[in-house]
C-alpha positions as CSV (number, residue, x, y, z in Angstrom):
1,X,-8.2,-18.8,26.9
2,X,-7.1,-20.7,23.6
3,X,-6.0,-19.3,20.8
4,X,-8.7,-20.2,18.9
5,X,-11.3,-18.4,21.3
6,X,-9.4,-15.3,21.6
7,X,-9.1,-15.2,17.7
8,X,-12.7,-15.7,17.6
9,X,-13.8,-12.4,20.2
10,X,-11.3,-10.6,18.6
11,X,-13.0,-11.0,15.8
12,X,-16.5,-10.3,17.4
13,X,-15.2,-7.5,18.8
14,X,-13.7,-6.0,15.4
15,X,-17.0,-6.7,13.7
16,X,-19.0,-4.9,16.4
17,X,-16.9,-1.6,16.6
18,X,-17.1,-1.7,12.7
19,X,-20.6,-2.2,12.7
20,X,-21.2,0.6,15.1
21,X,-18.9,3.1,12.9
22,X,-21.2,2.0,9.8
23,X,-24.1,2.1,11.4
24,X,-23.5,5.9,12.6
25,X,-22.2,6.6,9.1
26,X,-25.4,4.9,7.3
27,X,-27.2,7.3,9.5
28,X,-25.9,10.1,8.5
29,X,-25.7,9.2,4.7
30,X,-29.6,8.5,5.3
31,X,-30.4,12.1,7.2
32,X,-28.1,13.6,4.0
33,X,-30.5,11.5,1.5
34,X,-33.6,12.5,3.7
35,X,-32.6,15.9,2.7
36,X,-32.4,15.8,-0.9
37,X,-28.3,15.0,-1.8
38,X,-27.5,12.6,-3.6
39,X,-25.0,10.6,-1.9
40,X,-23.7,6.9,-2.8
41,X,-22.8,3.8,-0.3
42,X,-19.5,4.5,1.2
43,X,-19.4,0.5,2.5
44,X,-20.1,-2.5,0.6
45,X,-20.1,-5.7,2.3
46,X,-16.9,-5.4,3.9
47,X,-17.4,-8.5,6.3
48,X,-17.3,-11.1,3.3
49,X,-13.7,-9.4,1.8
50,X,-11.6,-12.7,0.7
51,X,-8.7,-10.8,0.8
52,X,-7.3,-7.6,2.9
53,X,-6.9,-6.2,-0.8
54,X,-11.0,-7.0,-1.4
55,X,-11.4,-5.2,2.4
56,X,-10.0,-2.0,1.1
57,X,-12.2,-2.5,-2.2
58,X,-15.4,-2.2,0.4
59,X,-14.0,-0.2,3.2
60,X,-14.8,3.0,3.5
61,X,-15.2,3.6,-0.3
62,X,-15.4,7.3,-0.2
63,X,-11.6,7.8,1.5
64,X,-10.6,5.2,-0.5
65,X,-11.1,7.2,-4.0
66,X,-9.4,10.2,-2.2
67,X,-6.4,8.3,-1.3
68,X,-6.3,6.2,-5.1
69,X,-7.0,9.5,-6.7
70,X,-4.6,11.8,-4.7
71,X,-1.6,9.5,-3.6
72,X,-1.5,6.4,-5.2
73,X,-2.7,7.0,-9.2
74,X,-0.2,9.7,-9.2
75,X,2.5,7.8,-7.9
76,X,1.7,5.0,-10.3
77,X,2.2,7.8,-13.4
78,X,5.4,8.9,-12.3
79,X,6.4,5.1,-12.6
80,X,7.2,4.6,-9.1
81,X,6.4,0.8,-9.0
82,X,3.3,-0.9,-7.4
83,X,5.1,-1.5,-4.1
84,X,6.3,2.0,-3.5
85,X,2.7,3.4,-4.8
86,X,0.5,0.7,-2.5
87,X,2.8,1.2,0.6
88,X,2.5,5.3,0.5
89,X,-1.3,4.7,-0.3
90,X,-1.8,2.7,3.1
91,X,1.2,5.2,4.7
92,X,-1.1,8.2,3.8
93,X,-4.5,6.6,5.0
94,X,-2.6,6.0,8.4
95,X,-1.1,9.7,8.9
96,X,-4.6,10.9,8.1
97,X,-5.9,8.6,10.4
98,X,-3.5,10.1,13.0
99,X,-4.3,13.6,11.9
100,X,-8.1,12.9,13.0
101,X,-6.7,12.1,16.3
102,X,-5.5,15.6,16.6
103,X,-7.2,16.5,20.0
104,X,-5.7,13.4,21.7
105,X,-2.2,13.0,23.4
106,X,-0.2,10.8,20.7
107,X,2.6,9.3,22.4
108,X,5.1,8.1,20.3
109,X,3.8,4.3,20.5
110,X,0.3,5.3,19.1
111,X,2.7,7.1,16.1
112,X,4.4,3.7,16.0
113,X,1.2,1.3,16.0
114,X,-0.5,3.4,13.6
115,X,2.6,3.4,10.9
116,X,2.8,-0.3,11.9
117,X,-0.9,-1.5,11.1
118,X,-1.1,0.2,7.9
119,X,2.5,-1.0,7.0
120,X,1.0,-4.7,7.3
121,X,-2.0,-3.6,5.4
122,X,0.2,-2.5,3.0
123,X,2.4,-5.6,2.5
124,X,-0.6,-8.3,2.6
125,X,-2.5,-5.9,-0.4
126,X,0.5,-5.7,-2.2
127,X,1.4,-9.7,-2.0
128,X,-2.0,-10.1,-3.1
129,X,-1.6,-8.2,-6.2
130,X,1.6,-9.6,-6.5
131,X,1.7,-13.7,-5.9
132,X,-0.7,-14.1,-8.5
133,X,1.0,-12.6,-11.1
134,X,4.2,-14.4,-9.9
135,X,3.0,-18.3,-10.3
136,X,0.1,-17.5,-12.8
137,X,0.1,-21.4,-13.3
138,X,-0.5,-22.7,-9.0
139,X,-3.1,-20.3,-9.5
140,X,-4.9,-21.7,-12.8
141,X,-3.9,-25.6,-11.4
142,X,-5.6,-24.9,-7.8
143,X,-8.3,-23.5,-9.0
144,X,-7.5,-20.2,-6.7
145,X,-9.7,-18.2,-9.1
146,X,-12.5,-20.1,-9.1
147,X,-13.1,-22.7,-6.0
148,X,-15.6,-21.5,-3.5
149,X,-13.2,-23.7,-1.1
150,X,-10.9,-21.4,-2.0
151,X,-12.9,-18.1,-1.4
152,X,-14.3,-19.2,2.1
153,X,-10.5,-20.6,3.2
154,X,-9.9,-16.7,1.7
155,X,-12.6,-15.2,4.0
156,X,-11.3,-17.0,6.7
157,X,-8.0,-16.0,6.4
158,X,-9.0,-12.7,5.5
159,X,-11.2,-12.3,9.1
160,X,-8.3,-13.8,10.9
161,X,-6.1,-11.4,9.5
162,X,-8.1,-8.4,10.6
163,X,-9.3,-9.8,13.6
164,X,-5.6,-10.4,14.6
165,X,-4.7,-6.4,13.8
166,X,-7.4,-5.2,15.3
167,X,-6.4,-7.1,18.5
168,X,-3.3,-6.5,18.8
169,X,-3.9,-2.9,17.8
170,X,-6.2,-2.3,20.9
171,X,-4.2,-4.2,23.1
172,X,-1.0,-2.0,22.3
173,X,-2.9,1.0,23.0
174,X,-4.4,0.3,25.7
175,X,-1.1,-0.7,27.1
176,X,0.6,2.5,26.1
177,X,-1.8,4.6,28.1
């Protein structure tokens, strides 16, 4: 296969296992509603994120306020600098991801995987945050803020991105079985 087609199921195959983790969640979110509590949207249009930093914006919106409220807000009072306060954020949301895993044999390379996909989350949401502060100007001049060619070569970048962690994250673990 090319690289292009392998890009592209990887990224059918992300959007499908996300979908069906949604899905199960909007179901129970729906069953909770059916009941009487008032519970909000934990996802918001995910798929169309222009930038891993937008992703996290729409992922998962519930855990996300846990992790801002309890990890990274404090960090970012003590003056810790936004690198160190973004990377224990995405550090945090990977150990509790391992954490939920409790029941399964972690080897050492699922440890490893896990501390490395949320350290590359980490770096691409903080150089988002970052670049744009860094040349203000490139960003005023290429219209960054406000093209739409910009936000769809964003989404696609974006997709490609995840698509491209999610791959190799299942390949690596299924390998290390």
């Amino acid at each position: 296969t090319t690289g292009a087609s392998l890009l592209g199921l990887s990224y059918l195959n992300y959007i499908a296992l996300s979908c069906e983790l949604v899905f199960g969640y909007n179901m129970a979110l729906g069953l909770l509603r059916l009941a009487g509590l008032p519970i909000r949207d934990n996802f918001g249009a995910w798929f169309l994120a222009c930038t891993p930093n937008d992703h996290w914006r729409r992922w998962n919106l519930l855990y996300r306020e846990w992790i801002l409220t309890f990890t990274f807000y404090p960090l970012m009072r003590a003056r810790r600098g936004l690198f160190v306060c973004v990377m224990a954020a995405l550090l945090t949301s990977g150990l509790v991801h391992l954490f939920a895993r409790v029941g399964d044999p972690i080897g050492f390379q699922k440890i490893g995987l896990t501390v490395l996909y949320w350290t590359i989350n980490g770096l691409a949401i903080y150089a988002v945050l970052t670049i744009p502060r860094r040349i203000p100007r490139a960003i005023v001049w290429l219209r960054l803020d406000t093209s739409r060619a910009w936000m769809v070569a964003g989404w696609l970048a974006t997709s490609a991105f995840y698509a491209i962690l999610f791959f190799v994250n299942q390949e690596c673990e299924t390998f290390s079985e």
